[in-house]
MIDOSE-1310 file (N, C-alpha, C; in nm, 2 decimals, decimal comma, always signed):
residues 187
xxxx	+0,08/-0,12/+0,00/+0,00/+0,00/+0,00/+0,09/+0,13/+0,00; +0,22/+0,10/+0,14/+0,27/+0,24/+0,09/+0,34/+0,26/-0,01; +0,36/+0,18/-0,08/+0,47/+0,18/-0,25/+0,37/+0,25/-0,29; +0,23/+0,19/-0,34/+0,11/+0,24/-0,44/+0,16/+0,41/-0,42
xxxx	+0,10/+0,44/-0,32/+0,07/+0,55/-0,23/+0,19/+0,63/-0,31; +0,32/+0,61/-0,27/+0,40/+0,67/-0,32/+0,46/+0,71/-0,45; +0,36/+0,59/-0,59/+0,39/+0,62/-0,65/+0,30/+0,73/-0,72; +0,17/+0,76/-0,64/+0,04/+0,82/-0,69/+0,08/+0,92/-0,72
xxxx	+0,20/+0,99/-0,59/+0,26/+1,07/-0,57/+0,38/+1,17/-0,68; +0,38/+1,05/-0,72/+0,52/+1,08/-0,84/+0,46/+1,11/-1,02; +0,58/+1,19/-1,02/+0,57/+1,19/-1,18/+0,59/+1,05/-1,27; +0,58/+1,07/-1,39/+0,59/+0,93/-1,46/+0,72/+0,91/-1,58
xxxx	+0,84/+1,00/-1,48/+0,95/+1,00/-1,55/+1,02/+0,88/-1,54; +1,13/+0,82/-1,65/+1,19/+0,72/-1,63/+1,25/+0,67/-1,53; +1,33/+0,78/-1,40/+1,41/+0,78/-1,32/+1,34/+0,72/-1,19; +1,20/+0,77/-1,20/+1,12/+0,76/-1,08/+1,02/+0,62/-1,10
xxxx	+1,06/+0,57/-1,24/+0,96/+0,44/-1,26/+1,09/+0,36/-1,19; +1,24/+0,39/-1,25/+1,36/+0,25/-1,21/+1,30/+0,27/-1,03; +1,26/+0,40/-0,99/+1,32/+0,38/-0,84/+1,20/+0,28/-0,78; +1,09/+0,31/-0,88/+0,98/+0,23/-0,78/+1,02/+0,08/-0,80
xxxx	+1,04/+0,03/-0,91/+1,10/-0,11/-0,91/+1,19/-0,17/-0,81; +1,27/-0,04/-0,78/+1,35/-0,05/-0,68/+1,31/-0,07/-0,50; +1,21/+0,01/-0,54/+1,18/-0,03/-0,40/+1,04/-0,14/-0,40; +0,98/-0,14/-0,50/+0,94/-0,29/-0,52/+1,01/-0,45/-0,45
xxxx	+1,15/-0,45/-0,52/+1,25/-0,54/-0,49/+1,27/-0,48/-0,34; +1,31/-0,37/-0,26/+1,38/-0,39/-0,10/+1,26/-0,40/-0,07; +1,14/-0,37/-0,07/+1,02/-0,36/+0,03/+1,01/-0,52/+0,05; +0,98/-0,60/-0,11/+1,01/-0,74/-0,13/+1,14/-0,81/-0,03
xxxx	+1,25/-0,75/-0,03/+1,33/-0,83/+0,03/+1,29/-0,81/+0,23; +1,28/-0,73/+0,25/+1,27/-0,71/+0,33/+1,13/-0,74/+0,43; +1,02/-0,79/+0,36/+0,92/-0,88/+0,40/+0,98/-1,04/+0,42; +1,09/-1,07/+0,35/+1,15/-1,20/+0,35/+1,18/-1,15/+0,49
xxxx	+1,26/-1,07/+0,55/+1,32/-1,08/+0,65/+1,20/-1,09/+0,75; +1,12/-0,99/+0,76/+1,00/-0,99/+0,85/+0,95/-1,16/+0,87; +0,96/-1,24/+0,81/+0,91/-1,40/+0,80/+0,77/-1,32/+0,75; +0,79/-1,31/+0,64/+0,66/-1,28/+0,52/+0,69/-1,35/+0,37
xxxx	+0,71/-1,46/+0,39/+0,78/-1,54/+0,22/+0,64/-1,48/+0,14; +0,55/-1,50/+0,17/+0,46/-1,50/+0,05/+0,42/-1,34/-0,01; +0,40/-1,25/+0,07/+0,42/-1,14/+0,07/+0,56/-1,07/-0,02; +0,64/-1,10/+0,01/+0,80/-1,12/-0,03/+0,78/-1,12/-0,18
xxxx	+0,78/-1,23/-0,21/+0,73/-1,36/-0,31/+0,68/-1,24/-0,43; +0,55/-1,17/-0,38/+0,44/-1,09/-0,47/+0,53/-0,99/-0,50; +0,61/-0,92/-0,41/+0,67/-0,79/-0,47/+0,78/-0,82/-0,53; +0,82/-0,93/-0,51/+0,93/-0,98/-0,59/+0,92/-1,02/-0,76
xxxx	+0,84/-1,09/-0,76/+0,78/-1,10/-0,88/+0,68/-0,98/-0,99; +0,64/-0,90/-0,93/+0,63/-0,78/-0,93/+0,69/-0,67/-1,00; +0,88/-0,67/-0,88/+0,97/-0,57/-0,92/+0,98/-0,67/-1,07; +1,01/-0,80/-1,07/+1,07/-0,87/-1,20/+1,02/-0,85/-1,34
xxxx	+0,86/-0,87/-1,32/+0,79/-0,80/-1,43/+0,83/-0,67/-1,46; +0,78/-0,53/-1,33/+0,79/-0,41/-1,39/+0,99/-0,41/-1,46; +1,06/-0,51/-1,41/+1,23/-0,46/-1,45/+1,23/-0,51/-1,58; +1,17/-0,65/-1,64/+1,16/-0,67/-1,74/+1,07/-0,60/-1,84
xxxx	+0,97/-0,54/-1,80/+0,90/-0,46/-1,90/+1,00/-0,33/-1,98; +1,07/-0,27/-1,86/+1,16/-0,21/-1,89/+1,29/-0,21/-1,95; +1,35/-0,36/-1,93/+1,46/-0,39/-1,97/+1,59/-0,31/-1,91; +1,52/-0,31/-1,76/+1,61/-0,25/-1,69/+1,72/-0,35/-1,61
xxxx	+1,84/-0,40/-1,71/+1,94/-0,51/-1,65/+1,94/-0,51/-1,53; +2,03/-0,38/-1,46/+2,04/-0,43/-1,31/+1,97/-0,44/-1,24; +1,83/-0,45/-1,25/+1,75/-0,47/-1,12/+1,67/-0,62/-1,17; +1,69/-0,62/-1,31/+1,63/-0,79/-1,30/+1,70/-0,87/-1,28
xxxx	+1,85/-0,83/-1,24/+1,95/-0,94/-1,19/+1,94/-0,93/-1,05; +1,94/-0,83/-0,98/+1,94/-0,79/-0,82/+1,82/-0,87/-0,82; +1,70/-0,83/-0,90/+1,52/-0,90/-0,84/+1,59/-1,10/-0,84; +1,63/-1,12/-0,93/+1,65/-1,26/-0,94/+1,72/-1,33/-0,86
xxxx	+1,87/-1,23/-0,82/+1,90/-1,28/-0,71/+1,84/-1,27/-0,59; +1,73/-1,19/-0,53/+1,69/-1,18/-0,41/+1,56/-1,32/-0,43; +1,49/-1,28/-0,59/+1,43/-1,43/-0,56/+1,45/-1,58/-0,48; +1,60/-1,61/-0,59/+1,67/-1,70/-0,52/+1,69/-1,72/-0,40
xxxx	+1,74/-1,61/-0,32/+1,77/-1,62/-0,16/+1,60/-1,64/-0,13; +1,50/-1,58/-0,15/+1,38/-1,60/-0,09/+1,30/-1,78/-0,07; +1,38/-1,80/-0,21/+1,35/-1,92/-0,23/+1,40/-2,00/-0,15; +1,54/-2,04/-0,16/+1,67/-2,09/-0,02/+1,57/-2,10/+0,07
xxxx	+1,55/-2,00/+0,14/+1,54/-1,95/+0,26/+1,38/-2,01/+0,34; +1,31/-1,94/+0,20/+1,10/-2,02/+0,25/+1,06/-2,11/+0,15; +1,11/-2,16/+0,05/+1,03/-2,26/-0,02/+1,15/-2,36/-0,08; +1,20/-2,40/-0,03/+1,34/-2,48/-0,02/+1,33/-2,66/-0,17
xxxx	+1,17/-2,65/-0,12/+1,15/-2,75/-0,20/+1,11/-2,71/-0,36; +1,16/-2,57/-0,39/+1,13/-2,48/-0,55/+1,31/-2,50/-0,56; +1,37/-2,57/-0,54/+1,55/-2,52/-0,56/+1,57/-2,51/-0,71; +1,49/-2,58/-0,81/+1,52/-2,54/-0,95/+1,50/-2,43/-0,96
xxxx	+1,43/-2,36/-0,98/+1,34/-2,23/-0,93/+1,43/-2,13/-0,92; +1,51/-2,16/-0,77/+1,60/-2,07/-0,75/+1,78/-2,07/-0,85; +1,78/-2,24/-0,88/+1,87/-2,26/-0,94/+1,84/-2,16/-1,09; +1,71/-2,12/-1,14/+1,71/-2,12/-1,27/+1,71/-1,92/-1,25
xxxx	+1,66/-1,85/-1,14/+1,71/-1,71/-1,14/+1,86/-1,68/-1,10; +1,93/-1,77/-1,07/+2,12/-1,76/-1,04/+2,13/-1,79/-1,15; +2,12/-1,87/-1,24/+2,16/-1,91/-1,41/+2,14/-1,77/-1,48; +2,03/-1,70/-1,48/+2,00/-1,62/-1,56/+2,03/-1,42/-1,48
xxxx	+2,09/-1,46/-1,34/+2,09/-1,35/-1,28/+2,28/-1,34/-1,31; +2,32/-1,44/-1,25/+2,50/-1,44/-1,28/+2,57/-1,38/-1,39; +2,56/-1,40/-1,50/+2,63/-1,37/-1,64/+2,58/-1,26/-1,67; +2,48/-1,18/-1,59/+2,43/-1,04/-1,65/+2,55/-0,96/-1,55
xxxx	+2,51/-1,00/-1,42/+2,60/-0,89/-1,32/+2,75/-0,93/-1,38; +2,79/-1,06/-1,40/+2,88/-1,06/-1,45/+2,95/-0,96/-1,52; +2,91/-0,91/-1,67/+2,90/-0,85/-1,74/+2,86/-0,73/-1,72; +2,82/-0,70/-1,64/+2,77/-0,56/-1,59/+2,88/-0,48/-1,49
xxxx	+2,97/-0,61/-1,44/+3,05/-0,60/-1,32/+2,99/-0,52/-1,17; +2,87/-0,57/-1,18/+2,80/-0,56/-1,03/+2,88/-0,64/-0,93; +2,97/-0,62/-0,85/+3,08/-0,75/-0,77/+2,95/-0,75/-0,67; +2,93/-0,67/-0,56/+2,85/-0,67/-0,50/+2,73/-0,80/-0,48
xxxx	+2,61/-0,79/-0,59/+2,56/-0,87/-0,64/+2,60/-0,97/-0,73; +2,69/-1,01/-0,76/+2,78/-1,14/-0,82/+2,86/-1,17/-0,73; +2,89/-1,13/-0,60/+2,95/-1,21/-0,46/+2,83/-1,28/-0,38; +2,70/-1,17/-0,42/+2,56/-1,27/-0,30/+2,52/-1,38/-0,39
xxxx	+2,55/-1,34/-0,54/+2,48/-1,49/-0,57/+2,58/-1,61/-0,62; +2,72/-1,59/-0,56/+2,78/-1,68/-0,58/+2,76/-1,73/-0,45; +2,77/-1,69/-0,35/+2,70/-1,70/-0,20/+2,60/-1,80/-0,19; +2,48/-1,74/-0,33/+2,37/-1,81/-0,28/+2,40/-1,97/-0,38
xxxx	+2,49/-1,96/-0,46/+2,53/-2,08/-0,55/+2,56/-2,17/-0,44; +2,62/-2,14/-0,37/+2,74/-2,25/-0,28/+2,59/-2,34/-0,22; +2,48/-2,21/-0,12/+2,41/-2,25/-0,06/+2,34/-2,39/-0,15; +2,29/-2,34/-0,24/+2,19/-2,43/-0,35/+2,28/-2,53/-0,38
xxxx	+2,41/-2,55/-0,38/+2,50/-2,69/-0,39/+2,47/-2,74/-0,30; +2,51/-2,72/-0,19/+2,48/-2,79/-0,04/+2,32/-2,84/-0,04; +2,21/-2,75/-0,09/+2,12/-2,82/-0,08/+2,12/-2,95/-0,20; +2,15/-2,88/-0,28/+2,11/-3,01/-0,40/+2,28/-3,12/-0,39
xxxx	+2,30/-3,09/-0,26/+2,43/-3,22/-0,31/+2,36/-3,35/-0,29; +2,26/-3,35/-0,20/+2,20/-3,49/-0,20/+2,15/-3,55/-0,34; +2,09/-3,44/-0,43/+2,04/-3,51/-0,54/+2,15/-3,55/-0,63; +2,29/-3,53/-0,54/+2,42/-3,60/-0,70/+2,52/-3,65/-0,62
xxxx	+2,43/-3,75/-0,50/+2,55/-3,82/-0,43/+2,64/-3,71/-0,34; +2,61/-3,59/-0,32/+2,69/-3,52/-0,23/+2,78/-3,45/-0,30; +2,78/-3,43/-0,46/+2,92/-3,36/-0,51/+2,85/-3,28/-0,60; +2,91/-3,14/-0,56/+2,90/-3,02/-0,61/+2,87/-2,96/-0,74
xxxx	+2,83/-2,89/-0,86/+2,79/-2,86/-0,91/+2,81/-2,93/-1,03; +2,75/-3,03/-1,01/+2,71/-3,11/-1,13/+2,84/-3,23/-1,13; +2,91/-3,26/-1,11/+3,06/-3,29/-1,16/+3,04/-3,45/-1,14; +3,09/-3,53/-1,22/+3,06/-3,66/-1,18/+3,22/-3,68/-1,09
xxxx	+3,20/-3,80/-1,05/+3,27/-3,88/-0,92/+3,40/-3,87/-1,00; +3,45/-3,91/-1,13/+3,57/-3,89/-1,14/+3,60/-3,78/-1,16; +3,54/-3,61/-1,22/+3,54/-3,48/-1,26/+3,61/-3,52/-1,08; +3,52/-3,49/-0,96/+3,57/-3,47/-0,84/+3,69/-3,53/-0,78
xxxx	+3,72/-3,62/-0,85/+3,85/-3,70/-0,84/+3,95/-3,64/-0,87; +3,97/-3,56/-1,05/+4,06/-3,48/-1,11/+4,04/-3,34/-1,03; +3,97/-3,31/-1,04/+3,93/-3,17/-0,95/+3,98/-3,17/-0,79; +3,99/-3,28/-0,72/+4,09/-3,27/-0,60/+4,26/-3,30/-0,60
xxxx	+4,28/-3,35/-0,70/+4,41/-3,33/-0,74/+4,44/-3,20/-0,81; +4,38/-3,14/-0,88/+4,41/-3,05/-0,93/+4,43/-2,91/-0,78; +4,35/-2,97/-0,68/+4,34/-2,86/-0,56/+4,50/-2,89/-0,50; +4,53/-3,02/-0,50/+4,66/-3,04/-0,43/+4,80/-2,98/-0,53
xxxx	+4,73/-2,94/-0,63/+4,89/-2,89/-0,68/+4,90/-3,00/-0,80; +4,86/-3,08/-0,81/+4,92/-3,19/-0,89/+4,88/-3,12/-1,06; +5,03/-3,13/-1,14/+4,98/-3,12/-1,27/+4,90/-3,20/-1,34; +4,88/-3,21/-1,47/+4,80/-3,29/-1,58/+4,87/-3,40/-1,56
xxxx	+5,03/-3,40/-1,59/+5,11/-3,54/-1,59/+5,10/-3,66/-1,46; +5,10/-3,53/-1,41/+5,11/-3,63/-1,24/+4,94/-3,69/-1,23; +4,82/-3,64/-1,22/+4,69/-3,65/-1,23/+4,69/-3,77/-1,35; +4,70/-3,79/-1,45/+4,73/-3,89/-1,51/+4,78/-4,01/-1,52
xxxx	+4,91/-4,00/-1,43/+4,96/-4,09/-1,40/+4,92/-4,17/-1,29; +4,84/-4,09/-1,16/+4,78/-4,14/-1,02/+4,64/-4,19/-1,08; +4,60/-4,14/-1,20/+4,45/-4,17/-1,22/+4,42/-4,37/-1,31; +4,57/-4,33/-1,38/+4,59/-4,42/-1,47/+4,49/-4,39/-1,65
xxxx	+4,52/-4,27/-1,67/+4,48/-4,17/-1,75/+4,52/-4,14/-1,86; +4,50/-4,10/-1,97/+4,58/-4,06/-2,08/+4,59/-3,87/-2,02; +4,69/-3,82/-2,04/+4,69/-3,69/-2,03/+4,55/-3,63/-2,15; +4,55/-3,66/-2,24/+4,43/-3,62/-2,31/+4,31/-3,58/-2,25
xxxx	+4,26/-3,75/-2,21/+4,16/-3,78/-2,10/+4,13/-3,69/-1,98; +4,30/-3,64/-1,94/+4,27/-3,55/-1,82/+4,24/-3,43/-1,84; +4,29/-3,40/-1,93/+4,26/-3,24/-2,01/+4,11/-3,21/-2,03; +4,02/-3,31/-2,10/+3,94/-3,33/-2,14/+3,86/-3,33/-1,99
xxxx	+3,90/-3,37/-1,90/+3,77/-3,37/-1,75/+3,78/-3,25/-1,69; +3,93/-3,22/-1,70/+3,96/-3,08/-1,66/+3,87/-2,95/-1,72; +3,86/-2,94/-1,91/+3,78/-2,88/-1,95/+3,64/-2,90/-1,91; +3,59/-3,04/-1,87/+3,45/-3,07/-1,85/+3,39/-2,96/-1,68
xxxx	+3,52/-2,99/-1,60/+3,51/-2,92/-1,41/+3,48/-2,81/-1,47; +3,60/-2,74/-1,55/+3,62/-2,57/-1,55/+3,45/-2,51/-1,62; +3,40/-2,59/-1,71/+3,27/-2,55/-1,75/+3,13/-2,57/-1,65; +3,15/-2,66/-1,62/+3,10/-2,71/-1,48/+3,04/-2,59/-1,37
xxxx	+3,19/-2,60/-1,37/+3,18/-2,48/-1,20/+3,24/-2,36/-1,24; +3,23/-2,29/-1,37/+3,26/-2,19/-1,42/+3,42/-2,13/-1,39; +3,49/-2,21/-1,38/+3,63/-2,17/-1,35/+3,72/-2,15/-1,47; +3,77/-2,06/-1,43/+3,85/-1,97/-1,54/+4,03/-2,02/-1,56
xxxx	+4,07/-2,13/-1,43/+4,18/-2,19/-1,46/+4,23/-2,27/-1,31; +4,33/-2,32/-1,29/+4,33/-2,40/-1,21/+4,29/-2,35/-1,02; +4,35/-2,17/-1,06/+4,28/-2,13/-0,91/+4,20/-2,13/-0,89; +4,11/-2,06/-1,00/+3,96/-2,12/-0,97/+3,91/-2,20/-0,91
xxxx	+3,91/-2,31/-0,97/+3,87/-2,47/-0,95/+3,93/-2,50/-0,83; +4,05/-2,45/-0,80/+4,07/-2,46/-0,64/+4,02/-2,43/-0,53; +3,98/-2,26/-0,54/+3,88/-2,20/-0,44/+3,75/-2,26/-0,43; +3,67/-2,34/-0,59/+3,61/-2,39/-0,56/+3,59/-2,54/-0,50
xxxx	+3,67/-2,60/-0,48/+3,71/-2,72/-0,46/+3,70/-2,73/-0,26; +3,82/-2,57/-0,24/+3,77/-2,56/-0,12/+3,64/-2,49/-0,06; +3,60/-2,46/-0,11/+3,47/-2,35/-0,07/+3,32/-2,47/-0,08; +3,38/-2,59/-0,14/+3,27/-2,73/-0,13/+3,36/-2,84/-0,03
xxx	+3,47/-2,82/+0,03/+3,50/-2,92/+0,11/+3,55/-3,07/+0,04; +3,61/-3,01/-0,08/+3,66/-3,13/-0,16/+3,80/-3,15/-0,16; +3,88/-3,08/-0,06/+4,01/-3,16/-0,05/+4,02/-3,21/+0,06
């Protein structure tokens, strides 16, 4: 009601439509906090529409990521849901270099692993049992040769799973895959 109210109040300039979206999305997040998911939920999807009508990037990535945490947090059994506004919220902030919001929803990635590690045997974003195998050698330091040779592997082969992690878990080179290796408890 007080959004309405405030927007009655306003002109119908571009500046003052982003802000109401804006406060669409915090009034939204901040009913999550109150223990209001469903309430939440409405203005959330809400800000998402009015940011998409607009094609206002940064706030349909910020709306998407606060979806997601809403999701996490009150409807735990929607995790695709939340998995599918991080998929399509990530690569925008990315690209937009929002760190801020591309630190909470890598945040909220970790969390949604931990939930969905039960549906893949316990191991992290997607990766099969031997991806997790090369991928904790690759945390210990070990080169391609050496990983090959412990695995009983063609170096090709290892290359090839190595490509498969780094797409996986979106890692850009062997640090990567390390911090993410430790940030899931895989060494």
């Amino acid at each position: 009601e007080m959004v309405s109210e405030f927007a009655c109040q306003l002109e119908g300039t571009q500046e003052v439509t982003n802000s109401l979206v804006m406060v669409n999305r915090v009034v939204g997040e901040a009913k999550s906090l109150l223990g209001q998911p469903a309430e939440s939920r409405a203005l959330l999807l809400l800000a998402l529409d009015q940011a998409r009508a607009m094609y206002f990037r940064p706030e349909i990535a910020l709306t998407r990521v606060a979806m997601a945490s809403l999701i996490l947090d009150s409807f735990a059994d929607e995790a695709a849901e939340a998995r599918d506004h991080l998929e399509r919220a990530v690569p925008e902030l990315r690209e937009m270099g929002m760190r801020p919001g591309l630190e909470r929803a890598e945040a909220l990635w970790a969390r949604l692993d931990r939930v969905s590690a039960g549906d893949r045997g316990g191991r992290p974003g997607g990766l099969t049992s031997r991806e997790v195998e090369v991928l904790r050698l690759i945390a210990s330091g070990r080169t391609n040769r050496e990983i090959s040779a412990e695995l009983v592997l063609s170096e090709r082969t290892v290359g090839r799973h190595i490509t498969n992690i780094y797409a996986k878990i979106d890692a850009r080179g062997k640090a990567d895959a390390t911090a993410f290796a430790l940030r899931h408890n895989l060494t």
